[in-house]
ChimeraX commands (.cxc) that place a marker at each C-alpha (Angstrom):
marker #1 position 9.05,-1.49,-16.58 radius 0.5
marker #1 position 8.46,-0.04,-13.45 radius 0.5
marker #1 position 6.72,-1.38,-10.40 radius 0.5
marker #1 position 4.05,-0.10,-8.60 radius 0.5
marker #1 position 3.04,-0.14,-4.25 radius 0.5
marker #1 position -0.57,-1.18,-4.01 radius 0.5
marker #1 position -1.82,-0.68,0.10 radius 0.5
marker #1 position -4.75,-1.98,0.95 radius 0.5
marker #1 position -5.19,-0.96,4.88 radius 0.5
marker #1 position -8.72,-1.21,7.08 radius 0.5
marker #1 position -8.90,0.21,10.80 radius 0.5
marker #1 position -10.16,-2.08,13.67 radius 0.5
marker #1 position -13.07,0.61,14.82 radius 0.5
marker #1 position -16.43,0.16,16.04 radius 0.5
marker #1 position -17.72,3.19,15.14 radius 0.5
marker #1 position -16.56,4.02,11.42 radius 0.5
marker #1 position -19.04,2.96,9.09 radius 0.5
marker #1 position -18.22,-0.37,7.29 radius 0.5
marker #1 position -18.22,1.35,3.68 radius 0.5
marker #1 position -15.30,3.70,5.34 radius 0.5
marker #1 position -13.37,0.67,7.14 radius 0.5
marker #1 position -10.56,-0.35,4.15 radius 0.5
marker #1 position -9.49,1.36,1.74 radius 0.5
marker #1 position -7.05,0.66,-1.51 radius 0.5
marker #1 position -4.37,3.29,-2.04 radius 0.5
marker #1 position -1.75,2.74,-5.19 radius 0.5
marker #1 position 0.93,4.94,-4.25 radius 0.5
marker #1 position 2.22,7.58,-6.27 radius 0.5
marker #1 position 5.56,6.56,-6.34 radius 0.5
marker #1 position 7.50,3.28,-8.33 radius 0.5
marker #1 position 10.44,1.46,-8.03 radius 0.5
marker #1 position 13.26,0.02,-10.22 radius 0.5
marker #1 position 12.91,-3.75,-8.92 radius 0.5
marker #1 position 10.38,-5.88,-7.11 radius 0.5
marker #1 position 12.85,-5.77,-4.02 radius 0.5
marker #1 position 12.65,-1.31,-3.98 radius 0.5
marker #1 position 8.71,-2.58,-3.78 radius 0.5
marker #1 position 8.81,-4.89,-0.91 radius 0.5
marker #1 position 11.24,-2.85,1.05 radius 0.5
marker #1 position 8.80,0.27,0.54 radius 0.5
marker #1 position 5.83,-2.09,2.03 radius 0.5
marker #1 position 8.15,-3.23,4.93 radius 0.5
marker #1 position 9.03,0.62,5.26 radius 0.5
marker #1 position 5.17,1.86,5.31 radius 0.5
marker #1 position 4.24,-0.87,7.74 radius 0.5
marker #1 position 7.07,-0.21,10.22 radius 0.5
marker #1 position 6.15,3.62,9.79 radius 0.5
marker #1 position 2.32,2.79,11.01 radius 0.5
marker #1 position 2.29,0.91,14.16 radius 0.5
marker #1 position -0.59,0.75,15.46 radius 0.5
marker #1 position -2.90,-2.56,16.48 radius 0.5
marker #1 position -6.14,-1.52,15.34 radius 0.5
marker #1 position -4.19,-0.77,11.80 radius 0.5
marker #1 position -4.48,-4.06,9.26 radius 0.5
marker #1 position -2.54,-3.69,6.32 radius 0.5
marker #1 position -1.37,-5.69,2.95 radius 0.5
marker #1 position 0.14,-4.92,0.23 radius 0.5
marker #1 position 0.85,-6.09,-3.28 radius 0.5
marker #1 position 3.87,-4.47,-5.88 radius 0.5
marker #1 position 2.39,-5.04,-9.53 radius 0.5
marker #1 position 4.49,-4.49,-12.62 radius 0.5
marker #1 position 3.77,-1.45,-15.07 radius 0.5
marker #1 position 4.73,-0.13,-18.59 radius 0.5
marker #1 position 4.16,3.48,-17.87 radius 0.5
marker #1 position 4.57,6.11,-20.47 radius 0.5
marker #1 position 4.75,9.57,-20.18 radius 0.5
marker #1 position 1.92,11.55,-21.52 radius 0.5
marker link #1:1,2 radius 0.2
marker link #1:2,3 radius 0.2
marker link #1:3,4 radius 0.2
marker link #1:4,5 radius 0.2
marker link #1:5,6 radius 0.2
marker link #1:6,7 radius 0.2
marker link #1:7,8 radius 0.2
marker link #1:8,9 radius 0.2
marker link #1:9,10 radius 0.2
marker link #1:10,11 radius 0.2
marker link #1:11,12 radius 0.2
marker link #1:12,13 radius 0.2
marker link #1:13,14 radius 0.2
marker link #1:14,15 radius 0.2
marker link #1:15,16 radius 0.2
marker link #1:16,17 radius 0.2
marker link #1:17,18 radius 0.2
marker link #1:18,19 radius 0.2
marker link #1:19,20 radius 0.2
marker link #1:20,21 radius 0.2
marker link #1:21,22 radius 0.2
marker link #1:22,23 radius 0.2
marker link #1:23,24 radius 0.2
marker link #1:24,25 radius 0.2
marker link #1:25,26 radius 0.2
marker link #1:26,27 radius 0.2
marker link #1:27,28 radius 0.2
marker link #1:28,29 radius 0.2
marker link #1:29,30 radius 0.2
marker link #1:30,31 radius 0.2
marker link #1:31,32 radius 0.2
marker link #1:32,33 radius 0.2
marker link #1:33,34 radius 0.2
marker link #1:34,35 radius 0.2
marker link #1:35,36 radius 0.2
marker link #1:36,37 radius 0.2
marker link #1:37,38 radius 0.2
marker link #1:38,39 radius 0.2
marker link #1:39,40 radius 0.2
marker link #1:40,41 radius 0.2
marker link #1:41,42 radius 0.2
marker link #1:42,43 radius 0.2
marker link #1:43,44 radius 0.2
marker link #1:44,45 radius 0.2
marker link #1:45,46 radius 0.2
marker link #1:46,47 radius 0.2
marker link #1:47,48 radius 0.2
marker link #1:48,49 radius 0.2
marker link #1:49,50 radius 0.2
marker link #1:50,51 radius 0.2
marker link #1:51,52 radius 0.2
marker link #1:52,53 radius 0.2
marker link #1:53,54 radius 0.2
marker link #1:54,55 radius 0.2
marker link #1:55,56 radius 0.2
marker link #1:56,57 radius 0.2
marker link #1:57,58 radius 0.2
marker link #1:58,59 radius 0.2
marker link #1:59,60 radius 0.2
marker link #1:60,61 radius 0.2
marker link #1:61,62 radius 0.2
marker link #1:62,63 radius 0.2
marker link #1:63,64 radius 0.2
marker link #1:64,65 radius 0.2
marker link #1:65,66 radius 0.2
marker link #1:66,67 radius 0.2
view
């Protein structure tokens, strides 16, 4: 099992359309524990600092397979 970085992140800006204000991004990368997860989410919101920036996150477990 593997687990999985789910962003969700919306921008505090009068003129973007609402449609265009949030978006979801699952990242491409996974981790070995819920812990890798969280610390990648603390990591990511450290790395964007910026107050019109809102972001949350959520780490969701996975049985990937390779294709």
């Amino acid at each position: 099992m593997k687990f999985i970085l789910i962003l969700f992140v919306c921008i505090n800006d009068p003129l973007i359309p609402i449609e265009s204000t949030c978006i979801m991004q699952p990242l491409d990368m996974t981790f070995d524990s819920m812990e890798e997860c969280r610390l990648g989410a603390e990591y990511i919101y450290k790395d964007i600092n910026d107050p019109n920036v809102h972001m949350t996150s959520f780490c969701a477990q996975k049985n990937l397979t390779s294709i």
